[in-house]
N, C-alpha and C positions, 0 to 999 in steps of 0.2 A: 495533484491531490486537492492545492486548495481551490481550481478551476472545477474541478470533479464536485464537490460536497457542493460548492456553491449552483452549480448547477443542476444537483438536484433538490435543494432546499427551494430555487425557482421552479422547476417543476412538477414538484409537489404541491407548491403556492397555487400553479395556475391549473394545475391537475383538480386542486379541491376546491379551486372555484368555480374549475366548469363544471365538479360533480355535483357540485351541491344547485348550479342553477339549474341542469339537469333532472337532478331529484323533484327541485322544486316545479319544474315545467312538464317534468310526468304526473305528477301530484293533480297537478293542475287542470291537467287535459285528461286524466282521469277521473277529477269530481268532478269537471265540467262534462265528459260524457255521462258520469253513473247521475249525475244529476238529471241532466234529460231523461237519461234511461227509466228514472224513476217516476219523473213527471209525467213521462208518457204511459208508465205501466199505473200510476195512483190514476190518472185523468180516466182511460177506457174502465178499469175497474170500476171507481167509480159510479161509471154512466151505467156500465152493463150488471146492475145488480136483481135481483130477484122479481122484482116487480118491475121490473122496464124490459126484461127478458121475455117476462110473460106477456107484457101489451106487446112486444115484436112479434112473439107467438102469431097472436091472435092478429098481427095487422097480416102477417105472412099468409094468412090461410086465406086473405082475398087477392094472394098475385104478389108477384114481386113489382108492381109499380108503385102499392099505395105502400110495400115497406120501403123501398125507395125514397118514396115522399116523407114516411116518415124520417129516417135516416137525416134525411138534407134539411129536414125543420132542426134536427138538434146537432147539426153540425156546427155550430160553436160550443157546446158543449164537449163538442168531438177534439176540438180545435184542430178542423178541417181547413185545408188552405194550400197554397202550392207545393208546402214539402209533403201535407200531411192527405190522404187519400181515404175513401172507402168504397169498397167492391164489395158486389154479393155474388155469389155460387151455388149451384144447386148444390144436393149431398152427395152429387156425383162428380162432382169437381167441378162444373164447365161454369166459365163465368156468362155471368149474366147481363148485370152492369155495373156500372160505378160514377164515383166524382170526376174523374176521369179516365175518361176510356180510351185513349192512346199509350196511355201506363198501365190500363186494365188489361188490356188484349196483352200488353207482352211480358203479363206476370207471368214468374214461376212457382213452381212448387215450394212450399217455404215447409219445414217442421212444423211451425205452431200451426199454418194452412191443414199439415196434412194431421196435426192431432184434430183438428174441429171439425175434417172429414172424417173421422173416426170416432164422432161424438162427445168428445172431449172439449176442452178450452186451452184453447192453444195461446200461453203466454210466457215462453220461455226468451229471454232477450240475453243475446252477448257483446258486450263490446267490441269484439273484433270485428259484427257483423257493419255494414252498411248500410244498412238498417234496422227501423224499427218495425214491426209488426205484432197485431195482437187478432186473434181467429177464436171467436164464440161460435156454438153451434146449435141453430133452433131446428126447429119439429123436419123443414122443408126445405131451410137455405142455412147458410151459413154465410157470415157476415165479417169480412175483412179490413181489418184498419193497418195502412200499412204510410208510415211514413221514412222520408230518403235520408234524415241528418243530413240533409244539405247546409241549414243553419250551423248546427253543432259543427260540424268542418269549416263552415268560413269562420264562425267563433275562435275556431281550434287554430287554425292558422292567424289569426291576428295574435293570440297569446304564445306561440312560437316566433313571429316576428319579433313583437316585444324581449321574448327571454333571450334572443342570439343578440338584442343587439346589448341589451343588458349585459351578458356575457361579455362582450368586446370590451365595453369598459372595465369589466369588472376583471378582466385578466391584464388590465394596461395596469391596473392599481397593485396587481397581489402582484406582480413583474416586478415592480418596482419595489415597494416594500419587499420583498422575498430576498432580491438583491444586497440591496442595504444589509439588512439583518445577517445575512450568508455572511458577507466580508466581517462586521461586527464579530461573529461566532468564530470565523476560520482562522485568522488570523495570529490567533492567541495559542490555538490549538496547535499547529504548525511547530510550535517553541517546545510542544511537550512530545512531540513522533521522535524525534532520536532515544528518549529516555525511553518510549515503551518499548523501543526495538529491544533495547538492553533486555526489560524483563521477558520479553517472548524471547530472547534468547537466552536465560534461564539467570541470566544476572538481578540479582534478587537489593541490589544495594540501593538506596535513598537519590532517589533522585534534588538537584538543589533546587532548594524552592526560591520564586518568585518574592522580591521585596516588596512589589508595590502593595500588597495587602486588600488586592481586589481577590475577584472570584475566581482569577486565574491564580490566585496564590493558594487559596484555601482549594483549589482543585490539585493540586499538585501535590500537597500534604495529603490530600483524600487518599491521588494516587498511589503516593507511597506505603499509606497504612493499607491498602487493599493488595500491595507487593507482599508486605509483612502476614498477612492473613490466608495470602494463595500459598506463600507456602506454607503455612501451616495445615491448609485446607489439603493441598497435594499427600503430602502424611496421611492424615485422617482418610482419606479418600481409598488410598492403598489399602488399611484394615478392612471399611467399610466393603471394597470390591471382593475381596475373600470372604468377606462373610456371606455377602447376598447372593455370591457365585453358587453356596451351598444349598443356601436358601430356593431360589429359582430351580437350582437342579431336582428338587424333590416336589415342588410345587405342584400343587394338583387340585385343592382345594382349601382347607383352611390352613394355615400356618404361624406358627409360634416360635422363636429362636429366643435360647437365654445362654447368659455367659456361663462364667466356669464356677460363679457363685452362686448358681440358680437365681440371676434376678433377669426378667423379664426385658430382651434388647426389644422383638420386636414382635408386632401381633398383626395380623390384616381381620379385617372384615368378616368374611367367612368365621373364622375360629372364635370371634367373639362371639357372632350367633349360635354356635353348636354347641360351645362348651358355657358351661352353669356359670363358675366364676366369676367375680369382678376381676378384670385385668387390667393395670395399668402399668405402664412400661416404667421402668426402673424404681419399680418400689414391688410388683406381685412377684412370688417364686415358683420356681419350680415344685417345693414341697405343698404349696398352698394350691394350684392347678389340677398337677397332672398327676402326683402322688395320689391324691384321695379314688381317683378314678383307678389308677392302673396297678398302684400298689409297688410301681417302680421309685428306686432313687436313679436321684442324677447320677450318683458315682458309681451306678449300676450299671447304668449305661455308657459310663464313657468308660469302665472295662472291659467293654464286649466288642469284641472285634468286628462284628457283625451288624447292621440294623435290626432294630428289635421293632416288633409291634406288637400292640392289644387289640383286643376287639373288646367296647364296652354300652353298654346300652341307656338312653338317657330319652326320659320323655318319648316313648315308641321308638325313638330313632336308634340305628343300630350306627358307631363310628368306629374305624378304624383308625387306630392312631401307629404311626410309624415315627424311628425315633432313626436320627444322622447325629452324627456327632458334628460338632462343627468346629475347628480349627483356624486362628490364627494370631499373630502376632500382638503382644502389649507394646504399651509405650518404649520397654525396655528389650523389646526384640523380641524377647523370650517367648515360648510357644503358648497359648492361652488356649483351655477346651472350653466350650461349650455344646448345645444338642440343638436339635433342630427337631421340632416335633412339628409333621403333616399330620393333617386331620382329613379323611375321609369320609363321606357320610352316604354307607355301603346298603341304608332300609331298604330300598324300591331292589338293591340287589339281591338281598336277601328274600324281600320278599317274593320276587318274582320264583327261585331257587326252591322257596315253599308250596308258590303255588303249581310251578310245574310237577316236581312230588306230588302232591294233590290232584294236578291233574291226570296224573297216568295211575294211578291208584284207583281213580273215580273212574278212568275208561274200563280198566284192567275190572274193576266189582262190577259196571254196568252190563260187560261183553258176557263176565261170567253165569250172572246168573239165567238167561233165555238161552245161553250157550249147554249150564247142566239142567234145565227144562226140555231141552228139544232133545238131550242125550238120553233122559230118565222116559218119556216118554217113547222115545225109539226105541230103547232097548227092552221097556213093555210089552210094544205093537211086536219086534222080532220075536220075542221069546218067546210068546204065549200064544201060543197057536190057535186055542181055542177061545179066543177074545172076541163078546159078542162086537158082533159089528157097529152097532151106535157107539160102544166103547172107543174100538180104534179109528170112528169117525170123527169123535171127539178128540181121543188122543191125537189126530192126524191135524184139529183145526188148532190145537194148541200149540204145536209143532210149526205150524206155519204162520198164527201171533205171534211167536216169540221171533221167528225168522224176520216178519215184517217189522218187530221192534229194533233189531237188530238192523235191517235195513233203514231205518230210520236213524240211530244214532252213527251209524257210519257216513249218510250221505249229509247229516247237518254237522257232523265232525270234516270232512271235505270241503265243506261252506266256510268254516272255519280256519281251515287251512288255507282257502283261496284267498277269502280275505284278508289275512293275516301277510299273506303275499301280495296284496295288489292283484290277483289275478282273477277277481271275479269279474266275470261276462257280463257289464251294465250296457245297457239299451236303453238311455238317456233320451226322451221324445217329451215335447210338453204336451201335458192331459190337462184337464178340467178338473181339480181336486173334486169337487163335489162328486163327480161320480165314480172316480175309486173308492169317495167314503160309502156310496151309496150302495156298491157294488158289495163291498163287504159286509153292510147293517143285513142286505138282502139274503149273503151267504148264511152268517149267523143267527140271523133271525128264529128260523126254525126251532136250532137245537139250545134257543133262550127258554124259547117257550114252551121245548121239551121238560126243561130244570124249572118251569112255571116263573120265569124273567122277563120283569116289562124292559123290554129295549128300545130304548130313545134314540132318537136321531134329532139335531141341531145342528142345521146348516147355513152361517152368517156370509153365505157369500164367500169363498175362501180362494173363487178364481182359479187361476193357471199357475203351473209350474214345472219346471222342466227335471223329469228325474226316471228313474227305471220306475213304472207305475208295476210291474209285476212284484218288485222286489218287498215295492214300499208297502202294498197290500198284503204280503207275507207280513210285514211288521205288526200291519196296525189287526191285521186278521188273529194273529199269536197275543196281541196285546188282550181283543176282547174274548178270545177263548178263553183266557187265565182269567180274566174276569167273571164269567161265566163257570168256569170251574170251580171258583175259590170264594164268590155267592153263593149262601144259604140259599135256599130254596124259596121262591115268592121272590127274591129279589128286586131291585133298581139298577139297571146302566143306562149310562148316556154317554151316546160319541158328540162330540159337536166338534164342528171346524169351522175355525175361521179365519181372520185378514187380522195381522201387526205389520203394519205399516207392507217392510222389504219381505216377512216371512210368511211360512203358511204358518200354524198352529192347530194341531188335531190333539184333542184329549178324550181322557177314557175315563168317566168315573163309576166306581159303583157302591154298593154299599154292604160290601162282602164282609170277611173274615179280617182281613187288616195285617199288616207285616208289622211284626214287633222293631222296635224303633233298630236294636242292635244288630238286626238282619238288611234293614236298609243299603249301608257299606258294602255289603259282598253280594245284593240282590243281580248284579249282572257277572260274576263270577261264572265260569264255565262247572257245570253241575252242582251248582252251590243250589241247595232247595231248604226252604226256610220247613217244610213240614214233608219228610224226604218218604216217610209213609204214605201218607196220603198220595205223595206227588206220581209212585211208583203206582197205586193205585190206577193212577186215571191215566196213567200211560206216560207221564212225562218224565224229560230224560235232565233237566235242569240248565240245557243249550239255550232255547228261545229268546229266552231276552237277553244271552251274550252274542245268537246273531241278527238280533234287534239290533242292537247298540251298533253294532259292527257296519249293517247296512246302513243305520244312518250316521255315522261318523264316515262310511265311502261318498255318502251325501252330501256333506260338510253341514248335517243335522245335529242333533243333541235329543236323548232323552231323558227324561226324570220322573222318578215316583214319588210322591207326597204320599204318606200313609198312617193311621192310624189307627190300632189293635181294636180290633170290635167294633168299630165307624165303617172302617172305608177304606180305599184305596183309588188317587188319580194318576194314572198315566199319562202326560203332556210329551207332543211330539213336536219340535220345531224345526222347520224345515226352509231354507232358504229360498226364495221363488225363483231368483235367477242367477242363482250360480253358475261357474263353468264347469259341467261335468263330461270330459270326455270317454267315451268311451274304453272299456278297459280289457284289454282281450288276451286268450292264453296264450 
């Protein structure tokens, strides 16, 4: 044992001094790389800024010899030299020439190379690489600066030599000291192992202490007062594992345990936030908590053979609270009750509970009513024999609107379902945002200007992205219809799209009727319609912008409406540009 400890108090000594010259010789060869890294990427930026892009322009458009010449006039600028190189290429890749051309011919293709062939500026640097390079791109060439870390490496190896040999000393020393100290520490210890046997063997009696009145004496009193306090602690520990055994078994959410005098043993997290209450453990009760909510007493509940629960409502939130009794042992053996109140917090269940009632009520009125229109008009067209005929032609086209209404809310209720499943059919391809938005200003345009609606189009450049462009132009085509629906007459909309940063962004404003603030919340509810006259009116079934939401939430999109009453209404669509959307199939 005392060979053991001593021999790992040395190899922890020499364990922490090689890590730490480790630590320090990564540190090292790390800001000694990110420092070049950066000196090379501050040096070409630098040089390559707006106005010396442009003079390269214009020296470029007489040949690549006299950019050449220029080039080599400001290669010290460049800090051009044997590690450090520059090549030019046409925009078709091939090179052309360089500082030198035995490392030019057997360049490869580099990322920053192939962004500046793609019009870009190519200056993405990684430390792992081998190099450095930086790739600007003008009208006709493209201009390569590429250097090897050849220095940085011999640098990088002198400061490795340095640290191993530093190490070697520096682990002959912690050896040594580690030693010493081990023997110093073990020694003493060694005198106290037969007496802890005793206590791990459950003999709980004083071990005799040490005269000398060092730290090995005052360690040995320590020990025995911590003999005297485990078992006391073993007791306590026994009631405590009955109680929490209750505790856990009911655990689900918030929770609350009080003894058999209603004072508050224990409370977690959760049940502070749900319940009103100040709670503090062994001073709040049972009467001052859970009574004012539930109307129960304790001694209510600990007659009831059963668990009890409430449901009670607090701040929109709906909780369910469930009542255990909880049993066990006092000081004096004897049986102790107490309850054990879980907290549940059942809203979103409820709510959901609500809104599907709602939902099947709103299909169950929607189906009905083009269902008794196509009945009252057949039964018309059959009975009456003598019905002029514009009559039952009319009768017949009514009959066959309400049919196609009806076909419409079945096949966006199946939209609804698939999505709700994951099993809608996306064909994920990247387009050119610009012309889905365009494709749709073009669709709608018309029937703006039928409603006499100036319709705007603002296009910032919004680039590529990868998504069902069928799907998304359903979104954004239902977004300006409602808009267009829900503007007065003479109106303003405006689509615009454009670029944040990673997303796209397409919004819709206009400056219609306006959604009252309290209809906001449930505006993408499944047939929730903020004006449910009107809406039947113009044909809508109050789906759209729940399979708006829906499509782009399969997107990993988001949308939102800003709105208000008698101003206006924005619809903002954000959409990810390169997401991974795979395709989803039934």
């Amino acid at each position: 044992m005392k060979r053991s400890l001593q021999m790992k108090m040395v190899l922890i000594m020499a364990l922490l001094a090689v890590s730490l010259m480790l630590v320090v010789g990564t540190m090292l060869v790390n800001n000694v790389t990110s420092f070049f890294n950066d000196d090379f990427l501050r040096q070409v930026e630098t040089f390559f800024d707006e106005q010396t892009l442009a003079s390269l322009n214009e020296v470029g458009k007489g040949g690549v010899e006299p950019l050449y010449a220029r080039l080599e006039l400001y290669s010290t600028q460049l800090g051009i030299d044997t590690y450090r190189n520059f090549y030019l290429f046409d925009r078709q890749g091939i090179y052309l020439t360089g500082s030198n051309e035995e490392l030019g011919r057997a360049l490869s293709v580099t990322p920053n190379l192939l962004r500046a062939l793609n019009g870009e500026t190519g200056s993405s640097l990684r430390k792992a690489e081998r190099y450095m390079d930086y790739a600007v791109a003008l009208d006709d060439y493209v201009i390569y600066i590429k250097d090897s870390k050849d220095e940085v490496r011999e640098l990088t190896w002198e400061i490795v030599r340095l640290i191993i040999e530093t190490m070697v000393v520096t682990m002959v020393i912690a050896v040594a000291l580690s030693y010493l100290l081990a023997r110093t520490i073990t020694n003493p210890i060694v005198q106290l192992t037969a007496g802890a046997q005793r206590v791990a063997g459950g003999d709980f009696d004083p071990i005799p202490s040490a005269s000398s009145g060092d730290e090995i004496s005052t360690l040995t009193e320590t020990f025995n007062q911590m003999a005297q306090t485990l078992k006391t602690t073993l007791t306590d520990s026994e009631n405590e594992k009955n109680k929490f055994e209750t505790i856990f078994l009911y655990l689900t959410d918030g929770v609350a345990a009080f003894d058999g005098e209603g004072q508050l043993l224990n409370v977690n997290r959760a049940a502070r936030e749900m319940l009103p209450a100040e709670m503090a453990e062994g001073t709040s009760t049972f009467s001052q908590i859970i009574t004012p909510l539930t109307g129960l007493t304790q001694q209510e509940l600990q007659n009831s053979a059963e668990p009890l629960s409430r449901e009670v409502t607090l701040d929109k939130r709906i909780l369910l609270l469930t009542f255990a009794p909880l049993t066990f042992p006092d000081e004096a053996g004897q049986p102790f009750h107490g309850v054990v109140v879980v907290i549940h917090d059942v809203t979103e269940q409820r709510r959901l509970d609500a809104s599907r009632r709602e939902f099947i009520a709103n299909v169950s009125h929607e189906l009905r009513t083009p269902l008794t229109n196509i009945k009252s008009y057949t039964e018309t067209v059959v009975e009456t024999e003598d019905l002029p005929e514009e009559n039952r032609t009319a009768f017949l086209h009514v009959v066959l609107g309400e049919t196609d209404r009806m076909i419409r809310i079945v096949k966006d209720l199946l939209l609804l379902s698939r999505l709700d499943n994951d099993k809608l059919d996306l064909r994920p391809q990247r387009f050119e945002v610009e012309r889905m938005v365009r494709q749709v200003y073009e669709a709608m345009r018309m029937e703006a200007a039928g409603r006499g609606h100036a319709l705007e189009l603002d296009l910032q450049e919004p680039g590529s992205m990868l998504g069902d462009v069928e799907r998304l132009e359903q979104v954004l085509t239902n977004v300006v219809s409602n808009s267009i629906k829900y503007t007065p007459e003479g109106g303003r909309i405006r689509i615009q799209a454009r670029r944040d940063q990673d997303e796209v962004v397409i919004s819709v404003e206009d400056n219609g009727i306006g959604i009252p603030e309290k209809d906001l919340e449930r505006i993408f509810d499944r047939f929730y319609r903020v004006d449910k006259a009107r809406s039947r009116e113009m044909g809508g079934t109050g789906l759209g912008l729940a399979i708006a939401q829906e499509i782009m939430e399969a997107h990993q999109g988001k949308i939102s409406i800003a709105s208000k009453l008698g101003v206006g209404t924005t619809v903002t669509l954000r959409l990810p540009s390169e997401t991974q959307l795979p395709a989803i199939k039934d």
